[in-house]
C-alpha positions in Angstrom: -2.7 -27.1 0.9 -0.8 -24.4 2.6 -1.6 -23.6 5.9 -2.5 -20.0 6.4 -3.1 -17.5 9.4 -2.7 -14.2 10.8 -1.1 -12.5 13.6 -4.1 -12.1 16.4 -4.4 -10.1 19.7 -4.7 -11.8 23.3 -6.5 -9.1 24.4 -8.9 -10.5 27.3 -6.8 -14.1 27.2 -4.7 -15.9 25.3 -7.3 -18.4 24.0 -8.8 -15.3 22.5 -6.2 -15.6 19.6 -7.4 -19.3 19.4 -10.6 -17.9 18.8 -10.1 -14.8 16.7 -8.5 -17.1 14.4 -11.3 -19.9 14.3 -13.8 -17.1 13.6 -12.0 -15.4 10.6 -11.0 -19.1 9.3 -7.5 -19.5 9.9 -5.6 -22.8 9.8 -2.7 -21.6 12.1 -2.3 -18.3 14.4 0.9 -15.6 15.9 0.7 -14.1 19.1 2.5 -11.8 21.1 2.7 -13.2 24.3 3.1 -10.0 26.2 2.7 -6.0 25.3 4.9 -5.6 22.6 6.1 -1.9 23.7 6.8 -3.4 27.3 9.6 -5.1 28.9 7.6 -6.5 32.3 5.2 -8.8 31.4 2.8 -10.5 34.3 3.5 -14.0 34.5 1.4 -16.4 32.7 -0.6 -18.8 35.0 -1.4 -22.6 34.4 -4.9 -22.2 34.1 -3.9 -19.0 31.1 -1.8 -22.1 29.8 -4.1 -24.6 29.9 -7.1 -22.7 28.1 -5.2 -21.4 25.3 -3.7 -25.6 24.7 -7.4 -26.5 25.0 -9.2 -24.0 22.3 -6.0 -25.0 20.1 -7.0 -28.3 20.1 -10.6 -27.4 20.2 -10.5 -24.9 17.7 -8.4 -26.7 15.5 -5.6 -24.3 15.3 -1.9 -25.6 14.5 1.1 -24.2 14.5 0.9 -21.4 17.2 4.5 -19.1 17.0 5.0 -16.5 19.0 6.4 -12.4 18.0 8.8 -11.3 19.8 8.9 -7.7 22.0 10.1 -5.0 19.0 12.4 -3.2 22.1 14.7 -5.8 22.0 17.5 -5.6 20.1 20.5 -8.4 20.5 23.0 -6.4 18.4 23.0 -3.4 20.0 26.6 -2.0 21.2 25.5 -0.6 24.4 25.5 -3.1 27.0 23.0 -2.3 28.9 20.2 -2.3 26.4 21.9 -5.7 25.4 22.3 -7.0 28.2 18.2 -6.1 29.2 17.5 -7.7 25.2 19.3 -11.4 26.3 17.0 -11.3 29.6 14.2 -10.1 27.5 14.6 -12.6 25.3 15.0 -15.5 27.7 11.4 -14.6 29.1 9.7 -15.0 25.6 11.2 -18.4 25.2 10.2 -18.9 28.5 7.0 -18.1 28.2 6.5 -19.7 24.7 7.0 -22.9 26.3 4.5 -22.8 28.7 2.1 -22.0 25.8 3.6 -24.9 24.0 4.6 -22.3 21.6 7.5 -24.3 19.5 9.0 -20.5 17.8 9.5 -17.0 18.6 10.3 -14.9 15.7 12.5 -12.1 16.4 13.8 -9.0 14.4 17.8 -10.2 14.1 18.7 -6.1 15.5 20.4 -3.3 14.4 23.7 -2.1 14.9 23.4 1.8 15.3 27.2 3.3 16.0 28.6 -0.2 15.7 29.2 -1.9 12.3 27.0 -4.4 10.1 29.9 -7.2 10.9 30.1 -6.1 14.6 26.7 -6.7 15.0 26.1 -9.6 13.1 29.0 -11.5 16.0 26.8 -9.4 18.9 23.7 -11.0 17.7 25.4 -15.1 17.4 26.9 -14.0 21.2 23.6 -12.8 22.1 21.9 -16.4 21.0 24.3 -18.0 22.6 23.8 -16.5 26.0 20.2 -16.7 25.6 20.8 -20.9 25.6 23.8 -20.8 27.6 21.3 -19.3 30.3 19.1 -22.5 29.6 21.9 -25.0 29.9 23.3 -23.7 33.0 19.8 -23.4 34.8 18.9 -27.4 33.5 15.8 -25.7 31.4 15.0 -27.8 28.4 14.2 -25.2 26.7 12.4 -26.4 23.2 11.3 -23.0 21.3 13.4 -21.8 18.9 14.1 -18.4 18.2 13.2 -17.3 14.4 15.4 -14.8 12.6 13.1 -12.7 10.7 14.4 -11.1 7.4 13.8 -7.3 7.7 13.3 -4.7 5.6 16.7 -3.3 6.1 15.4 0.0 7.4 18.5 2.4 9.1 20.8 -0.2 10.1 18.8 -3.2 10.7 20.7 -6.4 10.4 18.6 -8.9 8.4 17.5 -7.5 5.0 19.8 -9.6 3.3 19.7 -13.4 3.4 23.5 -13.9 4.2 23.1 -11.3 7.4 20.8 -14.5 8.6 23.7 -17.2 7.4 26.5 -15.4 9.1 24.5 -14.9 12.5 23.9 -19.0 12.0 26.9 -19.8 11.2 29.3 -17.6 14.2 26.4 -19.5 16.8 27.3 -22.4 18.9 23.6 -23.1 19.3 22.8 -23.5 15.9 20.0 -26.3 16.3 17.4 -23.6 17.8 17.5 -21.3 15.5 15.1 -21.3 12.3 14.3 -18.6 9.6 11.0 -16.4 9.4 10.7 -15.0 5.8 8.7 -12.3 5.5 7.3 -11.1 1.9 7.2 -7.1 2.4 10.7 -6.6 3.9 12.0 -9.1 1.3 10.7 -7.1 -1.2 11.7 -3.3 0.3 15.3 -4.9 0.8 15.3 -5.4 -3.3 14.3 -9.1 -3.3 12.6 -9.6 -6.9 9.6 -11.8 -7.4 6.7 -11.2 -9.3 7.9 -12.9 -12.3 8.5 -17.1 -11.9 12.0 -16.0 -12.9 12.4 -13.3 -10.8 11.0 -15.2 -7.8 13.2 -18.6 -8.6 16.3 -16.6 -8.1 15.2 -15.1 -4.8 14.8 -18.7 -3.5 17.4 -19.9 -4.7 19.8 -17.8 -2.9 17.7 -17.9 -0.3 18.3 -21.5 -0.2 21.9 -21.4 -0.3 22.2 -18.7 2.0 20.0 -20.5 4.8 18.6 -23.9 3.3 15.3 -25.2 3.5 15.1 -26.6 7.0 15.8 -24.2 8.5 12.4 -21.9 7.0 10.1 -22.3 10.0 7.6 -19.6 9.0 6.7 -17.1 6.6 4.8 -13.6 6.9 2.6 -12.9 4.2 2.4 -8.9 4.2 2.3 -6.9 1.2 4.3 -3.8 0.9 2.7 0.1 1.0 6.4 1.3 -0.3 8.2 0.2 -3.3 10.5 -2.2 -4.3 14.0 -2.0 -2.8 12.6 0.9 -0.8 14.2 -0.2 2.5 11.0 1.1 4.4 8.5 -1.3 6.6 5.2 -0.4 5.9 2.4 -3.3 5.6 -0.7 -3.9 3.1 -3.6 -6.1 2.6 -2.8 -8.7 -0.2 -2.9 -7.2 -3.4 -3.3 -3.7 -2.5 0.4 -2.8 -2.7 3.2 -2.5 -4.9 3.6 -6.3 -4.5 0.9 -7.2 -6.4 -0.6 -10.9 -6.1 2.0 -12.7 -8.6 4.4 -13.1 -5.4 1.8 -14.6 -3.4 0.8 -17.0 -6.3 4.4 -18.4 -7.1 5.1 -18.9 -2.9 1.8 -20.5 -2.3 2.2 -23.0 -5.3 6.1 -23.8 -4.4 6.2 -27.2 -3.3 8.8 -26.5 -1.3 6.6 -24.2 1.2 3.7 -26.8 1.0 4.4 -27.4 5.3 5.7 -23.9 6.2 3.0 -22.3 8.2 2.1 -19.0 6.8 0.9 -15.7 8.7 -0.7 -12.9 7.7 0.3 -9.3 9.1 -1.7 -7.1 7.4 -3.8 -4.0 8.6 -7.0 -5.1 10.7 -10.3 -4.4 10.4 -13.7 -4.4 8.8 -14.6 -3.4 5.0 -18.3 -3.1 5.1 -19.2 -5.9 7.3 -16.4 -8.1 6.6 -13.5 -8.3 8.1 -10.3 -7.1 6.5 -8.4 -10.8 7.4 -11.2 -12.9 6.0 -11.0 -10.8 2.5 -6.6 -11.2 3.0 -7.5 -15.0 4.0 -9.7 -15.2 0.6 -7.3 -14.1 -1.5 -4.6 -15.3 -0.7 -6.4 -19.3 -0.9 -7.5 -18.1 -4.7 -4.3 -17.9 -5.6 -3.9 -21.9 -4.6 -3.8 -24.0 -7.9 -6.5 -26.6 -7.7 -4.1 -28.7 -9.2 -1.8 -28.7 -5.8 
């Protein structure tokens, strides 16, 4: 059976996502591990640490990844902003490990007055700083970051699977870096899949774009704007122009079976049920019983 979550808020403590997740019947959970409009972030104590391990393990909760801040961006041409991204970005790993937090997906960047090819070398350089730092301080650092596939809105890097090879391929650190699919942008960057043949193709260049290992986890959002639409804008399962037929065919691929899936979809209540429980629902209907 898949596993399947949702994004939750650490409002009032990080085991609070533990718990949000436990309550709406989650297998697996995201975090931010900071405000996500912020750069400063107040350090995270042991005892912080030690509670959120605990209700994991309590709770029964696998698979914990961390979201990146959405300010960051590794492929930007000024270098100030980069330079403020790398440091940025060395904090969330950071602070990942001390949650015992193995990935932290992160939006690749976008170029703005560079060039797509500029800013797909900016963003490899930009990795590799990020671990340089870690080697050079004698920091085992063990979380990964997670290239997530965008929706290709302006000139965010991304939105097409070979953006993600390239950036892998030009790194010297090519070990901690994974994949996080994510089922709206692929579909507003023009990535087909309600039909089986529709959806095989998309795989299978995503396959030979990235390959299978490196998939670490996958977003299930559906998509308020329409296909190939370029645009970011999440709905519940079902409820979009997705449809549920995309969600069937990646919940019954084989190939997903240990890929942790998370939900992002809007929160809150529809009568007095709460809106990830109903996305949760649905999404486990679509499960052949034959799997």
């Amino acid at each position: 059976m898949p596993l399947i979550g949702a994004h939750m808020s650490i409002a009032g403590g990080y085991y609070k996502s533990v718990e949000l997740a436990a309550a709406a019947g989650c297998d697996c959970v995201q975090l931010f591990t900071k405000n996500n409009n912020q750069w400063r972030a107040k350090p995270i104590s042991a005892e912080e640490a030690r509670m959120f391990k605990h209700r994991l393990r309590e709770l029964n909760i696998s698979h914990p990844i961390a979201h990146s801040s959405y300010l960051i961006n590794l492929a930007s041409p000024d270098n100030t902003l980069r330079d403020r991204s790398i440091e940025a970005m060395i904090e969330e790993l950071r602070r990942a490990d001390q949650l015992g937090i193995s990935g932290v997906v992160m939006h690749p960047g976008a170029y703005t007055t560079s060039s797509e090819e500029v800013g797909i070398v900016t963003i490899s350089k930009s990795i590799d700083a990020i671990y340089d730092y870690f080697e050079k301080s004698n920091y085992p650092v063990k979380a990964k970051i997670l290239l997530e596939t965008t929706a290709g809105q302006g000139s965010h890097l991304g939105w097409r699977f070979e953006h993600l090879a390239d950036i892998i391929k030009n790194c010297d650190h090519r070990p901690s870096i994974g994949v996080c699919l994510d089922t709206c942008h692929m579909f507003a960057a023009g990535y087909a899949m309600h039909d089986e043949q529709d959806y095989q193709s998309t795989i299978d260049k995503l396959l030979q774009s990235v390959g299978i290992r490196r998939i670490k986890a996958i977003h299930l959002n559906d998509s308020l704007k329409p296909f190939g639409s370029r645009l970011d804008r999440h709905a519940a399962i079902g409820e979009g122009e997705m449809g549920l037929e995309p969600f069937r065919h990646l919940l019954n691929d084989s190939r997903f079976a240990k890929v942790p899936m998370y939900l992002e979809t809007p929160k809150g209540m529809r009568g007095n049920e709460d809106l990830d429980v109903i996305n949760l629902r649905t999404l486990r209907g679509l499960i052949s019983k034959r799997k």
